[in-house]
C-alpha positions in Angstrom: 0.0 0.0 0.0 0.9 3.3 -0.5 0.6 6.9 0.8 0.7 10.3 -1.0 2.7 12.9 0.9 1.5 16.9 1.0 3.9 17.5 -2.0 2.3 14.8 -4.2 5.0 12.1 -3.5 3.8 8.2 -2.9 5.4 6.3 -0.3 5.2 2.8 0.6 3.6 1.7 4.3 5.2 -0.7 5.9 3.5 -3.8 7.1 5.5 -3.7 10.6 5.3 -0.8 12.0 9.0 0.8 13.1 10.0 2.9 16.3 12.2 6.1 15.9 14.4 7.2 18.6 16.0 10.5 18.8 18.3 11.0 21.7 19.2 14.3 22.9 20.1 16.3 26.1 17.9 19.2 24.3 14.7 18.1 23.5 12.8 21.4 22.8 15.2 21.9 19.8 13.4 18.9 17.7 10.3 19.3 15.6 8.4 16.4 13.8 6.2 16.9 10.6 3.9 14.5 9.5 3.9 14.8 5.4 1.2 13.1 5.3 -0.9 14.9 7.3 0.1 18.3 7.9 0.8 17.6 11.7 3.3 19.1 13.7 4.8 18.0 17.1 7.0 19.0 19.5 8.4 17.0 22.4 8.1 17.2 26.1 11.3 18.2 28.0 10.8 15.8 30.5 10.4 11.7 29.5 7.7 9.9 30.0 4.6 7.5 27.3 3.3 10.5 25.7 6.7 12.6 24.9 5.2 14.6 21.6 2.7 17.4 21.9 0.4 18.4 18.7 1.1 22.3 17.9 -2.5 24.0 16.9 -2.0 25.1 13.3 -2.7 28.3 14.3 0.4 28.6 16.7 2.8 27.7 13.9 3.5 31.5 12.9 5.6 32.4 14.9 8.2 29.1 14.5 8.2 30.0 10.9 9.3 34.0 11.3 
């Protein structure tokens, strides 16, 4: 199966699903885009289950300036 990306690009979807691991002593640097979707995230500074936070679209202005 496939996926098509914001910028028109097809991907394949794995069947096993994969975990990415970024380690760093400055979290709050980091920002992760889904392509797919649109989403943006931003991590917690402090570890734990749930360590990326969904950024409102509306709050992305000022990353971007």
């Amino acid at each position: 199966m496939t996926r098509t990306l914001k910028n028109g690009e097809s991907v394949e979807e794995l069947e096993i699903p994969v975990i990415l691991t970024i380690k760093t002593k400055c979290p709050q640097k980091y920002m992760l885009i889904d392509q797919e979707t649109g989403e943006v995230y931003t991590p917690y500074a402090t570890p734990g289950p749930s360590q990326w936070r969904k950024i409102a679209q509306g709050d992305l202005e000022f990353i971007w300036d």
